[in-house]
C-alpha positions as CSV (number, residue, x, y, z in Angstrom):
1,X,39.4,51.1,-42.1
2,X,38.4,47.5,-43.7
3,X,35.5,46.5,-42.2
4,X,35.1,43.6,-40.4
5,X,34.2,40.2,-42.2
6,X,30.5,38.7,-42.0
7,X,29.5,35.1,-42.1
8,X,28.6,35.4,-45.1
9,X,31.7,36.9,-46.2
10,X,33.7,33.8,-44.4
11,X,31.6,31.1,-45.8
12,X,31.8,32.1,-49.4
13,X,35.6,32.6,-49.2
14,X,36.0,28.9,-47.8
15,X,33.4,27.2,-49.5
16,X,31.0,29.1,-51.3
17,X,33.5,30.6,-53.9
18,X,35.2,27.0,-55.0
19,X,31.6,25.0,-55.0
20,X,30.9,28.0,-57.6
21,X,34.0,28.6,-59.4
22,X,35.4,25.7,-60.1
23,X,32.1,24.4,-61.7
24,X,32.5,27.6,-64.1
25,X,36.0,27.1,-65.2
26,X,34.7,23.8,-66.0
27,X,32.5,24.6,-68.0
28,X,34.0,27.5,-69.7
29,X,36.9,25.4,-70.7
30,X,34.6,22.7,-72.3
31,X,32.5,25.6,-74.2
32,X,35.7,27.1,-75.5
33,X,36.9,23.8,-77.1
34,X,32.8,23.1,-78.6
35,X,32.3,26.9,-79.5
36,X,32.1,26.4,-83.3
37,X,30.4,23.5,-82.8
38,X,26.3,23.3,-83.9
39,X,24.1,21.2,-85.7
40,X,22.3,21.7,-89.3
41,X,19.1,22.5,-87.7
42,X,20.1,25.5,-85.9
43,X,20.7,27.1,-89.1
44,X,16.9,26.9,-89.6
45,X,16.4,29.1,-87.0
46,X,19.2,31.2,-88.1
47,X,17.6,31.4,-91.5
48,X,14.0,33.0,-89.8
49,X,15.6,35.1,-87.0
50,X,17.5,37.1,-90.3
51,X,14.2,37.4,-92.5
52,X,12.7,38.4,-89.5
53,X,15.3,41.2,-88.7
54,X,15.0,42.2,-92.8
55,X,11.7,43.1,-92.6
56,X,10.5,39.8,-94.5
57,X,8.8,38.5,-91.3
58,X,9.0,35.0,-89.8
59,X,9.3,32.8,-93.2
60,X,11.2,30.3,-94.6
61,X,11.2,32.2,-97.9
62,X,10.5,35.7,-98.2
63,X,8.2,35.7,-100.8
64,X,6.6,32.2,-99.6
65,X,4.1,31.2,-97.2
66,X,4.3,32.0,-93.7
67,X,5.5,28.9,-92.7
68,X,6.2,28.3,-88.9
69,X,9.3,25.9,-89.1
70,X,11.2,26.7,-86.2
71,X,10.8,25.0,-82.6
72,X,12.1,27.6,-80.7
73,X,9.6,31.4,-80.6
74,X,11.2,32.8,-77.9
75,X,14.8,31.9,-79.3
76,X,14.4,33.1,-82.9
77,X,12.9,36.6,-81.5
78,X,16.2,36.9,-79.3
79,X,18.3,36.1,-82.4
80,X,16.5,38.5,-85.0
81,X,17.1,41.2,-82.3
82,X,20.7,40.2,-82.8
83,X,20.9,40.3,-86.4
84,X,19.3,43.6,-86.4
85,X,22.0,44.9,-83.8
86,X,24.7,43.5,-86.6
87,X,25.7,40.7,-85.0
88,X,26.5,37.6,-86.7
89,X,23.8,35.3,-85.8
90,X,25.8,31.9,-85.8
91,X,28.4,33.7,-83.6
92,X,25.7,35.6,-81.4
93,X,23.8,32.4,-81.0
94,X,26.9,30.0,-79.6
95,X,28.0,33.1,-77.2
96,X,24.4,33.7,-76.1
97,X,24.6,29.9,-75.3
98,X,27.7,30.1,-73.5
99,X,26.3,33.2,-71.0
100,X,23.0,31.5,-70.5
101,X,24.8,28.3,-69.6
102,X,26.8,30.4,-67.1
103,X,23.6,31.8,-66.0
104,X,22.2,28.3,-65.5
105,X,25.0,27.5,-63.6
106,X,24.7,31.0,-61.2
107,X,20.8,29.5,-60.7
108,X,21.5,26.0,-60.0
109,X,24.0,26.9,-57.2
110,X,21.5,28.8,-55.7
111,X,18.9,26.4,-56.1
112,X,21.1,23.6,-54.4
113,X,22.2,26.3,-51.2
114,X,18.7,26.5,-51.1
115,X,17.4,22.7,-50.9
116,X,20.6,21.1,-49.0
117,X,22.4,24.1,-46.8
118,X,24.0,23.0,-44.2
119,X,24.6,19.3,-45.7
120,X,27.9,17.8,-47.0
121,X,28.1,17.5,-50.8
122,X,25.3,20.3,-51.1
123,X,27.2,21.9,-54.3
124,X,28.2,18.6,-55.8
125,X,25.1,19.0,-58.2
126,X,26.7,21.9,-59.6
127,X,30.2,20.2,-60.5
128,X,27.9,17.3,-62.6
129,X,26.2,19.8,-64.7
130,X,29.2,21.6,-65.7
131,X,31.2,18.2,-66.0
132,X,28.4,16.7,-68.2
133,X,30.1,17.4,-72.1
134,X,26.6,16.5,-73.7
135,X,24.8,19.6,-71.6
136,X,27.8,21.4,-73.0
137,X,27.5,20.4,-76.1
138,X,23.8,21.2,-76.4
139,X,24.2,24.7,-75.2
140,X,26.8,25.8,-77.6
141,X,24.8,24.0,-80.5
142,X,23.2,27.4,-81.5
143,X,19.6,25.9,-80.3
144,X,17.5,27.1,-77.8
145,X,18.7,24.4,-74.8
146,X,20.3,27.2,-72.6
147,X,17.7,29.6,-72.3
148,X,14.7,26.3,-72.2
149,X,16.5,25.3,-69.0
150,X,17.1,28.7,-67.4
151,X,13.4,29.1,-67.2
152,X,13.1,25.4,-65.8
153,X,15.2,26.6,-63.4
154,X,13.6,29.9,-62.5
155,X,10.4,28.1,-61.5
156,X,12.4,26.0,-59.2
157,X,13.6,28.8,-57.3
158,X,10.4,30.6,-57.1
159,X,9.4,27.6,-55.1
160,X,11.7,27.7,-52.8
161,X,11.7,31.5,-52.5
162,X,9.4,34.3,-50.6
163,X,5.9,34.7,-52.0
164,X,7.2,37.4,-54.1
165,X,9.3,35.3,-55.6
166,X,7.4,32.7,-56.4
167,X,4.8,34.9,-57.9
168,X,7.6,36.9,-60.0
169,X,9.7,33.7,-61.1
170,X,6.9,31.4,-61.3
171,X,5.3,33.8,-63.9
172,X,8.6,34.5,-65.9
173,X,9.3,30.6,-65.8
174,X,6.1,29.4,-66.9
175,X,5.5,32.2,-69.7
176,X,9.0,31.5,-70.6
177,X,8.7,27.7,-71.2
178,X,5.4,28.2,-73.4
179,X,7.3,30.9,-75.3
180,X,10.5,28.8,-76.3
181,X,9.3,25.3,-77.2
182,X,6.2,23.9,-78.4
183,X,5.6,21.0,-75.6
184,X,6.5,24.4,-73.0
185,X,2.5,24.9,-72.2
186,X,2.0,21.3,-71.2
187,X,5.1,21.1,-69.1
188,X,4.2,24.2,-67.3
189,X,0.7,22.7,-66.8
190,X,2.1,19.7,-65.3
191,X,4.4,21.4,-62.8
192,X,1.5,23.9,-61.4
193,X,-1.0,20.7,-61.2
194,X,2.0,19.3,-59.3
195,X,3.1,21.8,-57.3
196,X,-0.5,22.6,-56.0
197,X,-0.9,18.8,-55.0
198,X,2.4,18.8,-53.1
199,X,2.7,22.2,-51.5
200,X,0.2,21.5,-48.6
201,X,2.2,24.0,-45.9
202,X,0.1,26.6,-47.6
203,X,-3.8,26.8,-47.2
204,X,-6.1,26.9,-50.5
205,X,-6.7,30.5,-51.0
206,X,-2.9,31.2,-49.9
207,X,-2.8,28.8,-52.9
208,X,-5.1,30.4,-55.5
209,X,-3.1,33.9,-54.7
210,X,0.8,32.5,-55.4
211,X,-0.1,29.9,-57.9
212,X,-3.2,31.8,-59.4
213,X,-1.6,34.7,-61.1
214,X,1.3,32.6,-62.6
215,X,-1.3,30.5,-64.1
216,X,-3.1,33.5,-65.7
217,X,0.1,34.6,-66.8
218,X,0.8,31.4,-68.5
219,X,-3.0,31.6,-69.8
220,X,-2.6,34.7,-71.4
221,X,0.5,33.8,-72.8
222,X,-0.3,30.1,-74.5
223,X,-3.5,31.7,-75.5
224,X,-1.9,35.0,-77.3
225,X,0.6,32.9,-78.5
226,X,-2.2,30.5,-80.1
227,X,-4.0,33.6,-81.7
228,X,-0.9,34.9,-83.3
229,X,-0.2,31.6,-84.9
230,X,-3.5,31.2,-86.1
231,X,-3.7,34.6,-87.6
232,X,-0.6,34.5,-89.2
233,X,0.1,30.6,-90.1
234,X,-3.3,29.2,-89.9
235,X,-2.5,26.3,-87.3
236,X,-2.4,27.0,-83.9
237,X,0.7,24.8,-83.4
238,X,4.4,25.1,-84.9
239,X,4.6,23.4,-88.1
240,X,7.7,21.4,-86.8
241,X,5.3,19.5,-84.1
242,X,2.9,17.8,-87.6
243,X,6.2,17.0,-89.1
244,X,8.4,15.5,-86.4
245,X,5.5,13.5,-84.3
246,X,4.5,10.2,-84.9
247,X,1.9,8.0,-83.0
248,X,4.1,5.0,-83.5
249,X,6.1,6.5,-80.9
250,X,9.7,6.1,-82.5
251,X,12.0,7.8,-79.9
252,X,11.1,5.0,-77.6
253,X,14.6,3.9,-78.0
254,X,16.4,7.3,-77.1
255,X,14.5,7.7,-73.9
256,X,15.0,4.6,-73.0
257,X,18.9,6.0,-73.1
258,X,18.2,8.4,-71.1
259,X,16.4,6.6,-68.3
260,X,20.1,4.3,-68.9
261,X,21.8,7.4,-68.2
262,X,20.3,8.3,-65.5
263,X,19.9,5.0,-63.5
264,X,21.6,6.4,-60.6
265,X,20.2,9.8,-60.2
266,X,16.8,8.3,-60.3
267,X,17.9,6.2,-57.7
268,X,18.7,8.8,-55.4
269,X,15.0,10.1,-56.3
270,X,14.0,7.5,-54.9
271,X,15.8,7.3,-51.6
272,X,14.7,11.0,-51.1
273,X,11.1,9.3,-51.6
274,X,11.8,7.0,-48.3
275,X,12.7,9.7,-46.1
276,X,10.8,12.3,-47.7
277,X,10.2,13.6,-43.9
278,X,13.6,14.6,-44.0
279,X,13.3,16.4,-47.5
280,X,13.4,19.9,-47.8
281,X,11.1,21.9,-50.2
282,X,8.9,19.2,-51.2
283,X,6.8,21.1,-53.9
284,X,10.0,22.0,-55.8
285,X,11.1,18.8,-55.2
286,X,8.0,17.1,-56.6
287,X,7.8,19.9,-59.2
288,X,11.4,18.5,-60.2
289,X,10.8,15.1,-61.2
290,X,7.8,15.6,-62.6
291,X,9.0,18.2,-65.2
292,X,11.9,15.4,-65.9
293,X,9.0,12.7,-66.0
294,X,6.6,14.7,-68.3
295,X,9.1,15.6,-70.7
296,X,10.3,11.6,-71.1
297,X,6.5,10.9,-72.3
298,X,6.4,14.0,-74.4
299,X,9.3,13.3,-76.5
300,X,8.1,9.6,-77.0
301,X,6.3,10.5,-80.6
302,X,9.3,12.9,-81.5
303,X,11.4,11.1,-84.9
304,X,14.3,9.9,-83.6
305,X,16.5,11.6,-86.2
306,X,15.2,14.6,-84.2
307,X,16.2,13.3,-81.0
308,X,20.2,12.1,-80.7
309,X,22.4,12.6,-77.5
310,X,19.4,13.3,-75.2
311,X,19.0,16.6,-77.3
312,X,15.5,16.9,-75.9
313,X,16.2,16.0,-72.2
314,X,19.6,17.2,-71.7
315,X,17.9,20.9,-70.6
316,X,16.6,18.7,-67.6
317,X,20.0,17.3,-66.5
318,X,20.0,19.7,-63.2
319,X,16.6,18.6,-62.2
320,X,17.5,14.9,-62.7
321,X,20.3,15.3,-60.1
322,X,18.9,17.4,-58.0
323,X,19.0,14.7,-55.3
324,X,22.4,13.5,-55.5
325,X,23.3,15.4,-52.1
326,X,20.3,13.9,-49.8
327,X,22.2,10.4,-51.3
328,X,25.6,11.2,-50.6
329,X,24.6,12.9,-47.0
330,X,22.8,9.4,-46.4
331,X,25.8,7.4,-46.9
332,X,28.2,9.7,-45.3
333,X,26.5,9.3,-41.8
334,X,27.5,5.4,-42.3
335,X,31.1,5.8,-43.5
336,X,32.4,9.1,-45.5
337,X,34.7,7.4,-47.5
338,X,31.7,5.5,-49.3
339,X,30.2,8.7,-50.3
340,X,33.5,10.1,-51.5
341,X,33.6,6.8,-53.4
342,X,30.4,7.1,-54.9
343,X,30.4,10.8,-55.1
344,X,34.0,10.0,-58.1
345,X,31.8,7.4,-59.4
346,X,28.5,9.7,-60.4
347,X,31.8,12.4,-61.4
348,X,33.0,9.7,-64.0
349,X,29.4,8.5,-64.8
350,X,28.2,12.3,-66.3
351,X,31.3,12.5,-67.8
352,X,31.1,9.3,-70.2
353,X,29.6,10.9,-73.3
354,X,32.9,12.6,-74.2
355,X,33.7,10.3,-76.6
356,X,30.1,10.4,-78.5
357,X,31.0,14.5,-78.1
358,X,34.0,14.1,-79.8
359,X,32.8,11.6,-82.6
360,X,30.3,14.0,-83.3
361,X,31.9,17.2,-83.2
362,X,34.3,15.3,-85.9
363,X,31.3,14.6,-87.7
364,X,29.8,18.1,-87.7
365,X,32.9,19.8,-89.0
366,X,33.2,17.2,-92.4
367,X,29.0,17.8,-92.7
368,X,29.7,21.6,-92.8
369,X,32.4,20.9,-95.4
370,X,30.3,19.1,-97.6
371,X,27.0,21.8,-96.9
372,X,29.0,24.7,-97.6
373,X,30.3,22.9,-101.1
374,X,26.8,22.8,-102.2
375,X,26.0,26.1,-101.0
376,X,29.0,27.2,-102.9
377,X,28.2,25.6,-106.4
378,X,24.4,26.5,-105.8
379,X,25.4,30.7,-105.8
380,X,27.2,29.6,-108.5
381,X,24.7,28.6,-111.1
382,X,24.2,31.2,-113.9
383,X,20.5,32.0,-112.5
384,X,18.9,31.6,-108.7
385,X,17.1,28.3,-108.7
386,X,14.7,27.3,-106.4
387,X,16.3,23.9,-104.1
388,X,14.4,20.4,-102.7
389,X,16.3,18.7,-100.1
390,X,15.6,17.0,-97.3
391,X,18.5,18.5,-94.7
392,X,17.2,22.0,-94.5
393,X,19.3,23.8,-92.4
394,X,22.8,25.3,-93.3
395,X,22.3,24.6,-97.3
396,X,19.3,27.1,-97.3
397,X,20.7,29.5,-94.9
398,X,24.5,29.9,-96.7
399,X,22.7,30.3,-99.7
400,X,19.8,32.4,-98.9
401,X,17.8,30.5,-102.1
402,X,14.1,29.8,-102.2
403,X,14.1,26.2,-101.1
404,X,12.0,24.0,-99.7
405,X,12.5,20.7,-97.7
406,X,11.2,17.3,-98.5
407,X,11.1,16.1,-94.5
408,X,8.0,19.3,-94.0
409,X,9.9,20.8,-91.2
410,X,9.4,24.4,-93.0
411,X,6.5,23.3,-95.5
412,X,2.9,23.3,-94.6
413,X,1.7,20.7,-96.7
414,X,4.7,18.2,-96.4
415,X,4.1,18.3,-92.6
416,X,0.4,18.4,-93.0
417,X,-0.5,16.2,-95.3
418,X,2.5,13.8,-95.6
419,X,5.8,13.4,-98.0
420,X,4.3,12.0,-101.9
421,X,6.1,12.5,-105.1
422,X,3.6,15.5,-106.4
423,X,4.7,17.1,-103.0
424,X,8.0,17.4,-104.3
425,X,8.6,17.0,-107.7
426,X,5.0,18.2,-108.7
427,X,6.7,21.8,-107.3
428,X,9.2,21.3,-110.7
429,X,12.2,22.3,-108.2
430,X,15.3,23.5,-110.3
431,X,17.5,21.5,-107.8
432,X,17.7,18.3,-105.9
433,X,20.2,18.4,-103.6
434,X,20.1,14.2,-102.9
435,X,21.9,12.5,-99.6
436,X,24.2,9.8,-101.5
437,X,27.0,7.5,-100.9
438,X,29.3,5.8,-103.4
439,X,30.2,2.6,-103.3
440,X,32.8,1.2,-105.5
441,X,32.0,3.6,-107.9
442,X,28.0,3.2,-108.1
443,X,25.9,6.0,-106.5
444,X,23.8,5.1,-104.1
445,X,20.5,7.8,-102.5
446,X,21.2,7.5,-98.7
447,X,18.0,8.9,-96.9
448,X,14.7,7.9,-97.3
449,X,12.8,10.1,-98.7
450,X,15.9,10.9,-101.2
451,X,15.6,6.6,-101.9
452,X,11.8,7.3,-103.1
453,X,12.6,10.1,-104.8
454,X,15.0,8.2,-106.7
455,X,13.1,6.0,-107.6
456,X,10.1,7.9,-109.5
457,X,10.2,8.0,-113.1
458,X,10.1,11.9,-113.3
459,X,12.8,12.4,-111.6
460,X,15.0,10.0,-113.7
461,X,13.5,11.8,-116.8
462,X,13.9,14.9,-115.5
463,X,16.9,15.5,-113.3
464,X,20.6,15.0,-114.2
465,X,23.5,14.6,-111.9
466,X,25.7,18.0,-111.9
467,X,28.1,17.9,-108.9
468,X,28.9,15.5,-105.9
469,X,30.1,17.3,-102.4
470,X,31.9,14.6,-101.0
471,X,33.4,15.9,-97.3
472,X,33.0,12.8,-94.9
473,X,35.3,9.9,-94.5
474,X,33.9,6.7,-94.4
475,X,35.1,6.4,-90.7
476,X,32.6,9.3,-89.5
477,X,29.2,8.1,-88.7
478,X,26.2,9.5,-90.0
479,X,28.6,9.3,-93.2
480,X,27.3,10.7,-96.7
481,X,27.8,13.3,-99.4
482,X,25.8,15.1,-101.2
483,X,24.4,14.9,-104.9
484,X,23.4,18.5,-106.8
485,X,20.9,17.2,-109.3
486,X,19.7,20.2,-112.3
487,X,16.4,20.2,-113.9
488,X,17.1,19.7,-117.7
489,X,14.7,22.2,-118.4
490,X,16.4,25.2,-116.1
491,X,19.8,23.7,-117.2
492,X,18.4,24.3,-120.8
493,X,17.0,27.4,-120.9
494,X,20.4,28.8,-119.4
495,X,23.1,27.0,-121.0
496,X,24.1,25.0,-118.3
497,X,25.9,22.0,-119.6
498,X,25.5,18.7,-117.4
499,X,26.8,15.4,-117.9
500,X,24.6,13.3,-120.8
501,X,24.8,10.5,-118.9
502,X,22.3,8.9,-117.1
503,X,23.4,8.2,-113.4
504,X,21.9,4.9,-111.8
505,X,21.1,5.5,-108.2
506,X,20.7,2.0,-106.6
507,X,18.5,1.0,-103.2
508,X,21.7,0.6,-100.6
509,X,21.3,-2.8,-98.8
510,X,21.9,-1.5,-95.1
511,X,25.2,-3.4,-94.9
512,X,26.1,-1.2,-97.5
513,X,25.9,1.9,-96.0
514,X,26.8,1.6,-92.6
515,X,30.7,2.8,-92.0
């Protein structure tokens, strides 16, 4: 006999099941057509999580230094656990992307039922995220993104939970952020110091008890995490952090995107903010914005060569909208069809980066062309050689050489002590694998670092032009090839026969260069 059907069982049939659903198909669709997509720094983590799972620990080169060169622990543990299980690691890490974006999806819902049940548009957060390609994007990319925002997340919905909850998801959320990124243990100070302010239902020692023992948990954590790093790499931060930050703070620009971006979800922060009486959950709430806030300062001294596409925000894209339906319920009450019109408007508004998405997609496929090309004639030198180059990511991971990388992301004493010619060519490299573009037949060094390097007497002396990888049309942005550049002395000493001569690399004028 069927039995008969619950609330529950009515509401999710008639709207709980399509606020849900339709979201995921969504977003499934979009991560089907941007599955092969990733970027060239994933491959860096790629190239640890597999020395990991061989036994040669987490280094850059096996027989190296212990070099910490990844941002992302947490992620390159999961990965090395799927290498040793046999799975393809570029493969694993795109479809672990796609399930933890599914998962993000599962946790936002809830989230939202939680904060706005029983108000119109209550799910409409959900349809954004999924809709949003650049969130897609980023979670296919092979980086960490995915699993950095399902912890964000998770301490969300400890706050609006039981007290067990909040103990259980505060603890996993916290430990998790500090775990995956390097800028995790500040963010997870921030949104306790917050939450504590804002939570005053609860009295202090009620306090001390649910946000006390995720705070020792985060403790322990940061501080074991600190020991292990100092043990093993001799800095207590990843080597990534001394190479990418800069007190001039350069990624100014790129946040100031992202505050572009999201003009009118910060907005509708702000209307919450004038009837905060009527606001649900305020310590999640507070804990919200000021995640999204403290992460905008963070990545202010990140290089912006790091930080394209809101790459370092876009994780927070569910906490920036987390408002939307307090807005849209506002402006119902006066006239619905103004918050249906403004509800199409903030649909088309997330939805505007398809055509970066696709430019650089495009763009991604020709750079793997040209990467692979140097991988390719690199295994197929007559001896291993030992590589300098300043885009250390799929090169060194295809080709499984000793390598090193001019920008210091995965070398100590680049990243420590700053880029200089003895840092690079003092090492007597076998290969130079330069960024160049040619122009009317001259070759021109694209990159910076690859311009100085050009430029130094050893180099010209020393190095010879051997093969150009040439896999981008002028049309793509971020447009240039690559130059394989032999020692004379390696090329020498194995009978390796490179052109006599000598190939003038010119300083590009900027006008020159751009596509």
């Amino acid at each position: 006999m069927r039995s008969p059907d619950t609330p529950t069982k009515v509401w999710w049939r008639r709207r709980g099941s399509p606020a849900l659903l339709v979201p995921l198909v969504i977003f499934l669709a979009q991560a089907v057509w941007l599955f092969d997509f990733s970027i060239d720094d994933a491959s860096i983590s790629y190239r640890y999580a597999e020395h990991l799972a061989d036994g040669d620990g987490l280094r850059w080169n096996p027989d190296g230094p212990a070099v910490e060169g990844y941002s992302n622990f947490l992620w390159v543990l999961i990965l090395a656990g799927g290498s040793r299980l046999g799975f393809d690691t570029d493969n694993f890490a795109s479809a672990l992307g796609v399930l933890l974006g599914l998962a993000n999806l599962l946790l936002f819902y809830v989230l939202c039922h939680r904060l706005w049940s029983g108000r119109p548009y209550w799910w409409f957060p959900v349809l954004l995220v999924a809709a949003t390609p650049v969130w897609v994007m980023w979670l296919t990319s092979g980086l960490e993104i995915a699993l950095f925002g399902l912890f964000l997340l998770l301490i969300l919905l400890g706050l609006t939970g039981s007290s067990r909850q909040k103990i259980v998801f505060l603890s996993v959320g916290l430990a998790g952020l500090s775990l995956t990124r390097p800028e995790g243990v500040a963010l997870a100070a921030v949104g306790l110091v917050c939450v504590w302010i804002a939570d005053r239902k609860l009295t202090p020692v009620r306090k001390a008890v649910l946000y006390g023992i995720p705070a020792v948990v985060l403790g322990v954590v940061t501080i074991g995490l600190v020991v292990f790093r100092l043990a093993y790499f001799g800095y207590p931060l990843a080597n990534t952090v001394y190479a990418k930050f800069s007190l001039s703070l350069p990624s100014a620009g790129e946040v100031g995107k992202w505050l572009v971006f999201g003009l009118p979800f910060f907005a509708a922060w702000l209307w919450a903010g004038y009837y905060r009486a009527a606001v649900p959950h305020r310590a999640a709430l507070a804990a919200a914005i000021a995640l999204v806030a403290a992460q905008m300062i963070l990545v202010l001294p990140v290089v912006p060569a790091m930080y394209f596409m809101h790459r370092y925000q876009i994780a927070f894209l569910p906490l920036l909208i987390l408002t939307v339906p307090f807005l849209l319920a506002e402006v119902s009450r006066r006239r619905r069809v103004f918050a249906v019109i403004l509800a199409a408007g903030l649909l088309v508004w997330t939805m505007q980066g398809w055509p970066k998405v696709i430019k650089r997609y495009e763009a991604e496929k020709y750079a793997m062309k040209r990467q692979r090309c140097v991988a390719e004639n690199l295994l197929s030198l007559p001896a291993p050689v030992t590589v300098a180059l300043i885009d250390a990511g799929r090169i060194p991971y295809w080709s499984d050489l000793p390598s090193f990388d001019i920008w210091g992301l995965c070398d100590a004493e680049i990243a420590h002590h700053g880029f200089s010619y003895e840092s690079t060519l003092g090492r007597n490299p076998d290969v130079y694998v330069m960024s160049l573009n040619i122009i009317d037949g001259q070759v021109y060094p694209r990159l910076g670092m690859d311009i100085m390097v050009s430029g130094n007497p050893t180099f010209k002396e020393k190095y010879r032009l051997w093969k150009i990888c040439v896999g981008t049309p002028p049309t793509i942005e971020w447009y240039y090839d690559y130059g394989i550049f032999i020692n004379t002395d390696w090329a020498d000493r194995h009978n390796l026969v490179i052109q006599k001569r000598e190939v003038q690399l010119l300083r590009p004028e900027k006008k020159q260069i751009t596509p």
